[in-house]
MIFI-123696 format. One record per atom (N, C-alpha, C, CB): residue in three letters; z, y negated, x negated. Coordinates in pm, whole numbers, plus 50000, padded with zeros to 5 digits. Glycine has a CB too. Example, Ala and Ser with C-alpha at 12.3 -4.5 7.8 and 13.67 -1.06 7.14 Angstrom:
REM residues 2
Ala507805056948681 Ala507805045048770 Ala507805033048680 Ala509055044748869 Ser507085022548715 Ser507145010648633 Ser507874999748710 Ser505725006048592 
END
This chain:
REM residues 52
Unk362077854571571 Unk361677848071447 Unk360307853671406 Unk362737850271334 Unk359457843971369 Unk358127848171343 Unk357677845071160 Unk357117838771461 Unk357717854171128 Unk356887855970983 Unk356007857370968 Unk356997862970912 Unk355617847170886 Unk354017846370834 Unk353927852970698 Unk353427830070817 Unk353187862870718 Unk352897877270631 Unk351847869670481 Unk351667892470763 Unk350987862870538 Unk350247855470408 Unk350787848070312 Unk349387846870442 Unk351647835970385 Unk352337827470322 Unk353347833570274 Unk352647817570385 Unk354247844470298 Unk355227851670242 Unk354757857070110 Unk355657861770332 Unk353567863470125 Unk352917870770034 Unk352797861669926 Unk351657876470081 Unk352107853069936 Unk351847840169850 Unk352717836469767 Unk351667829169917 Unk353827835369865 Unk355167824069776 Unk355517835869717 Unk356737814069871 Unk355767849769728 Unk356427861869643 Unk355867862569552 Unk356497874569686 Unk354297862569486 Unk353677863069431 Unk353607850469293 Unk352907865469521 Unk353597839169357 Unk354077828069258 Unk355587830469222 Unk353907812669326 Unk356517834469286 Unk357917837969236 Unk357857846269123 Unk358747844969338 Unk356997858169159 Unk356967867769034 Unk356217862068915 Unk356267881669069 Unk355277852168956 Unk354297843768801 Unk355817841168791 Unk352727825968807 Unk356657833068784 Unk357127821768744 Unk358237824968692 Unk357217812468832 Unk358717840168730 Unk359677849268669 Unk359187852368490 Unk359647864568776 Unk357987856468543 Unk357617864768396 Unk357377852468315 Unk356087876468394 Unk356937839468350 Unk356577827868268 Unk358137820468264 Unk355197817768343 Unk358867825468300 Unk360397817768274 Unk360557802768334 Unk360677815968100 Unk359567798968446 Unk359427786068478 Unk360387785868592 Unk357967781568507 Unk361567783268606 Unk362577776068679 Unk362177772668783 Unk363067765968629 Unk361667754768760 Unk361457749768854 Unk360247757068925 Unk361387737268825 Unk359307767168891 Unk357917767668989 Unk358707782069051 Unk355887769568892 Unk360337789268969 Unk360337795969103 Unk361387792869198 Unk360387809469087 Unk361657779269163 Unk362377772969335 Unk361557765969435 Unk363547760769319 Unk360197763969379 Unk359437764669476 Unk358927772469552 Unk358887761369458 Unk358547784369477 Unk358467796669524 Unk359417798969628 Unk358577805569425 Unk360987801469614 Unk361557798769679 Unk361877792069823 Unk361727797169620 Unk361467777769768 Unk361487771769912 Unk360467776270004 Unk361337757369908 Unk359507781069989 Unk358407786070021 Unk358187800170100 Unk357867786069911 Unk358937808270042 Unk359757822470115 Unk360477817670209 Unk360817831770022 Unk361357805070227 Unk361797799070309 Unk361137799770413 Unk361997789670278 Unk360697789970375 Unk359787782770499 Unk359017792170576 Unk358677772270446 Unk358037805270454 Unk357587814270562 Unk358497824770626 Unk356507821070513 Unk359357825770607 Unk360337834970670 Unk361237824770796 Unk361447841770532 Unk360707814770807 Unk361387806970927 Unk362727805870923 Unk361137812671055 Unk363537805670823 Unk364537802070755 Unk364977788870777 Unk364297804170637 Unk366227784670872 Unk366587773370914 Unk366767760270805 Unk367727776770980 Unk366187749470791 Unk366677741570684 Unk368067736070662 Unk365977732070683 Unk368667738670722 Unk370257734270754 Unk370677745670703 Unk370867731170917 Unk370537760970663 Unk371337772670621 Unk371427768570457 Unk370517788770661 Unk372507771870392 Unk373007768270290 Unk372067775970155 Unk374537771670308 Unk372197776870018 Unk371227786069978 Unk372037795969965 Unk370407783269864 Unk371787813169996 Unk372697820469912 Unk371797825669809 Unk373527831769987 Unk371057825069698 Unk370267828169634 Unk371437834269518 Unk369207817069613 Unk370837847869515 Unk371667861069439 Unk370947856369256 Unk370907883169528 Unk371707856369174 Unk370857857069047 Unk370397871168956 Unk371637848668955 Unk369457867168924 Unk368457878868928 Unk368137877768777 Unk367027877169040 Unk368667895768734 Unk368277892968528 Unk367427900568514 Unk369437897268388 
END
């Protein structure tokens, strides 16, 4: 499995804006985005832990 270190960086980085700005939807994009750079199968289910 190959990770892309930029794009990881990236999407973590908008996750954390979107934490401190309380924006939902910009951090399930974020999200999908950690996905995608972590080569994360699209068929795997989400297990996304909730986070206070």
């Amino acid at each position: 499995m190959q990770i892309n270190q930029s794009l990881l960086r990236a999407a973590q980085s908008k996750a954390a804006i979107a934490r401190f700005l309380g924006d939902g939807a910009m951090w399930m994009q974020a999200h999908e985005q950690i996905k995608s750079a972590i080569g994360m199968p699209w068929h795997k289910r989400d297990s996304v832990p909730v986070c206070y």
